[in-house]
C-alpha positions in Angstrom: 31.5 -5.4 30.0 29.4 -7.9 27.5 27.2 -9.5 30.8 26.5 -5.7 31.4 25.5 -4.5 28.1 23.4 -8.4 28.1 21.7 -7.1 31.4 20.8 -3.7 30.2 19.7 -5.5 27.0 17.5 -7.6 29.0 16.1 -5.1 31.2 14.8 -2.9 27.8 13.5 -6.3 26.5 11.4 -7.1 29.7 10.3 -3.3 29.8 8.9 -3.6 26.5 7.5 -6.9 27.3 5.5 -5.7 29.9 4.5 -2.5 27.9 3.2 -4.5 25.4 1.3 -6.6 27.8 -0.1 -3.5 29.4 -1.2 -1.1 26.1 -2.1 -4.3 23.4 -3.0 -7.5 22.9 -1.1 -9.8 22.0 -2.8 -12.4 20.1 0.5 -15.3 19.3 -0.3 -18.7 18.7 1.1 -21.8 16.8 0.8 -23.6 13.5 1.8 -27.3 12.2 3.5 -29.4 14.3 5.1 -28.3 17.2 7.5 -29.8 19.5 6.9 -30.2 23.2 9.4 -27.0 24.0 8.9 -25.0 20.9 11.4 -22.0 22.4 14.0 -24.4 22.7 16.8 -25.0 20.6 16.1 -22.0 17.9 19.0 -21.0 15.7 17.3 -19.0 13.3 14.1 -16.5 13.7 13.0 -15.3 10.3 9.9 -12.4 10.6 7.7 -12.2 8.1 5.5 -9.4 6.5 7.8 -6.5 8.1 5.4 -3.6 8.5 6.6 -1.3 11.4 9.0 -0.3 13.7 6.6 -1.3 16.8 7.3 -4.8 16.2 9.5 -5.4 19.2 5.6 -5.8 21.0 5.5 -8.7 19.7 7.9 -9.7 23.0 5.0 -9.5 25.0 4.1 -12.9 23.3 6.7 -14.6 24.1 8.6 -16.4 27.5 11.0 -14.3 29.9 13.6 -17.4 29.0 13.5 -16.6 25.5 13.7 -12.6 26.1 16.5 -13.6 27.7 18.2 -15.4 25.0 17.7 -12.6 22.9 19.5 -10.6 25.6 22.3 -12.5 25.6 23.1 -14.8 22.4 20.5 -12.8 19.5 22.3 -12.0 16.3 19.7 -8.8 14.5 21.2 -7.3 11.0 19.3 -3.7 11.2 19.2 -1.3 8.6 21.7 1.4 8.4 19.8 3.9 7.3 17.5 2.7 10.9 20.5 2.7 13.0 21.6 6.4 12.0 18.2 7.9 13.7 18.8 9.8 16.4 16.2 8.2 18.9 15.2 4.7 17.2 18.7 4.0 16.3 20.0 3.9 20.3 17.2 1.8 21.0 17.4 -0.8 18.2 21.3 -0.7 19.3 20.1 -2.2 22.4 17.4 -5.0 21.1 19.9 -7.8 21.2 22.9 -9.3 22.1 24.5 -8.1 18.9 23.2 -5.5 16.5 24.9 -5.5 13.3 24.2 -2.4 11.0 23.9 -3.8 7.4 23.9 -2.1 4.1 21.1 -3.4 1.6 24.4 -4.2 -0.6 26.6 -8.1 0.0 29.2 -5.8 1.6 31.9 -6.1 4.3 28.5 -5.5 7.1 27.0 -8.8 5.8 29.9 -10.4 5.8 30.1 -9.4 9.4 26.8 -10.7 10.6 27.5 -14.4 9.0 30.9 -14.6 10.7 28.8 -14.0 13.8 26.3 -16.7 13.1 29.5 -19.4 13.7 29.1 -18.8 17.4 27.1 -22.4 18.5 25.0 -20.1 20.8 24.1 -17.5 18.3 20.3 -16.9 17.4 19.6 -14.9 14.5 16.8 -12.8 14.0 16.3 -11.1 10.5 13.4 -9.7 8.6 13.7 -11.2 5.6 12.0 -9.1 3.3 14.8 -6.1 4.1 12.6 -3.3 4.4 8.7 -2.3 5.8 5.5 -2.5 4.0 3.6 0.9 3.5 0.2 1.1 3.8 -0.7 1.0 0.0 1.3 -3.0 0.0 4.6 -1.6 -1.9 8.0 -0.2 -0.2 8.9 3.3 0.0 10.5 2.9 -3.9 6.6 1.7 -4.8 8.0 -1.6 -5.5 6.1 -5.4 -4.2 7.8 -6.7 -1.3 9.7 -9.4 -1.5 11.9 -12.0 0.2 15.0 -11.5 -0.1 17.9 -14.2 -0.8 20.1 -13.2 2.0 18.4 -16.1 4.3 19.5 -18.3 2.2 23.2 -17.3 2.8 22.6 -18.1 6.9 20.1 -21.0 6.3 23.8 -22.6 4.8 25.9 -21.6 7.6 23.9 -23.0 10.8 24.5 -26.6 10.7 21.4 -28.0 13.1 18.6 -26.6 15.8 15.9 -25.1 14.9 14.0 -22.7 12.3 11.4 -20.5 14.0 9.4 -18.6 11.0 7.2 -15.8 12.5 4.4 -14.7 10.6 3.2 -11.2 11.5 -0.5 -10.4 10.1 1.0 -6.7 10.1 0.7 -3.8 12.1 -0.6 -0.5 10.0 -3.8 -0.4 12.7 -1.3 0.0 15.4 1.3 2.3 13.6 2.4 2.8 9.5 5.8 3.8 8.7 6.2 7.9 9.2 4.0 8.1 12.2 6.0 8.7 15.2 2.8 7.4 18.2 1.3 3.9 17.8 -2.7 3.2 18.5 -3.1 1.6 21.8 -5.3 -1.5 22.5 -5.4 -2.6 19.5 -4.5 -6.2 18.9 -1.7 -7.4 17.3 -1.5 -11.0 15.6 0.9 -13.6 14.8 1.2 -17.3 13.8 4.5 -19.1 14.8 5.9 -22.0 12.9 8.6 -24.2 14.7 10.8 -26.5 11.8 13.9 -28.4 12.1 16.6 -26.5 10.0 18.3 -28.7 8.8 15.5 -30.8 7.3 14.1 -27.3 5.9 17.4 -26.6 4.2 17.6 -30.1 2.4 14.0 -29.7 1.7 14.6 -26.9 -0.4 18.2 -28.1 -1.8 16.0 -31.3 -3.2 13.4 -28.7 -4.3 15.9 -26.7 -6.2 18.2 -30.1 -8.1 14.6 -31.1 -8.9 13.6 -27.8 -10.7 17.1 -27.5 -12.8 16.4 -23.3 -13.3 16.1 -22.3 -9.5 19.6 -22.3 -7.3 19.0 -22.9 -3.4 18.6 -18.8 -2.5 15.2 -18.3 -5.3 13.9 -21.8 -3.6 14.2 -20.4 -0.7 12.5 -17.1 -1.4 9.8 -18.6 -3.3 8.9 -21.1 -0.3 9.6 -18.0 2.5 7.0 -15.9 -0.3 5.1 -19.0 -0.6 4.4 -18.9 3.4 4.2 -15.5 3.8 1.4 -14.9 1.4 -0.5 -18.4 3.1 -0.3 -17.3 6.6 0.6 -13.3 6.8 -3.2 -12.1 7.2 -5.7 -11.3 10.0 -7.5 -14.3 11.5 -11.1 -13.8 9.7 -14.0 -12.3 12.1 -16.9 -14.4 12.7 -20.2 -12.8 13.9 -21.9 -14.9 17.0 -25.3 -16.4 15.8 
């Protein structure tokens, strides 16, 4: 019953894949040092500057193998109030291997998503900052976005692999929260940073004994909001001479 549910995963993954491919561009690259098989060996997948629903095109950025895993091993917390829609709700039941509804509250459902994280093969996808980006920069409360602490909490319960950060230069030009049609061929951009976990997480455990008023979790948000704010942008236009 899971391998099925995994295939029909798979098969909604790929068709979005080549969906993207077909109506956008996607324009995916990386940043800093990268190992020789940077889709290897990822434990974590944090996406930063959440600004739409459409951001599953960003799959046709990335390998069939890695669609794949997704398929079959991906761990995604999605919003409650996201899963209770009537048609995006069934399909972001279906984005991964294991879709765990989630609360905005350190309830019983988070609780359930980091018992899931203990499975070696798990790969956990989240969007840190917990809710989308309207078009005038604030949430839908009119507050700044921010990063919120609840990476910390799985940052401390995957021992080793990989940290993939995912920096999304946002995606209001292709479609803003409350419109129900995206604009096609437009081009959508992201930078892709490939760390070793466990060397990020003692990074910023040194980071926070060194400055004695910060804990681990408002490290960790300041360097994620740090990042964000350094790479989250579109890649400047240059005129030919």
């Amino acid at each position: 019953m899971r391998l099925l549910r995994n295939l029909i995963t798979f098969c909604l993954l790929l068709v979005v894949k080549a969906l993207s491919m077909i109506f956008f561009r996607i324009d995916m690259r990386w940043i800093g040092e990268t190992p020789k098989d940077p889709w290897a060996g990822i434990r974590l997948v944090a996406i930063l500057n959440h600004t739409s629903l459409f951001e599953p095109i960003f799959a046709g950025g990335v390998p069939v193998r890695f669609v794949w895993r997704i398929a079959r091993h991906a761990v995604v917390p999605v919003a409650d109030i996201t899963i209770q829609r009537p048609i995006v709700g069934r399909f972001f039941r279906l984005i991964a291997g294991h879709v765990v509804s989630i609360t905005r509250k350190r309830d019983d459902s988070w609780k359930e998503l980091l018992d899931k994280v203990d499975d070696e093969d798990a790969m956990v996808v989240i969007l840190p900052e917990g809710r989308m980006k309207r078009k005038d920069g604030l949430d839908s409360y009119g507050k700044p976005m921010t990063v919120r602490g609840g990476i910390a909490d799985i940052l401390e319960e995957i021992p080793d692999g990989r940290l993939l950060l995912a920096y999304s230069a946002g995606l209001h030009h292709i479609q803003t929260p409350g419109e129900k049609l995206p604009r096609l061929f437009k081009t959508a951009h992201m930078r892709l940073e490939n760390l070793d976990l466990a060397e990020y997480r003692e990074a910023m455990r040194a980071s926070a004994d060194e400055a004695a008023e910060r804990g681990f979790r408002k490290t960790v948000v300041a360097d994620l909001t740090r990042r964000r704010d350094l790479h989250c942008h579109p890649p400047v236009e240059t005129s030919a001479l």
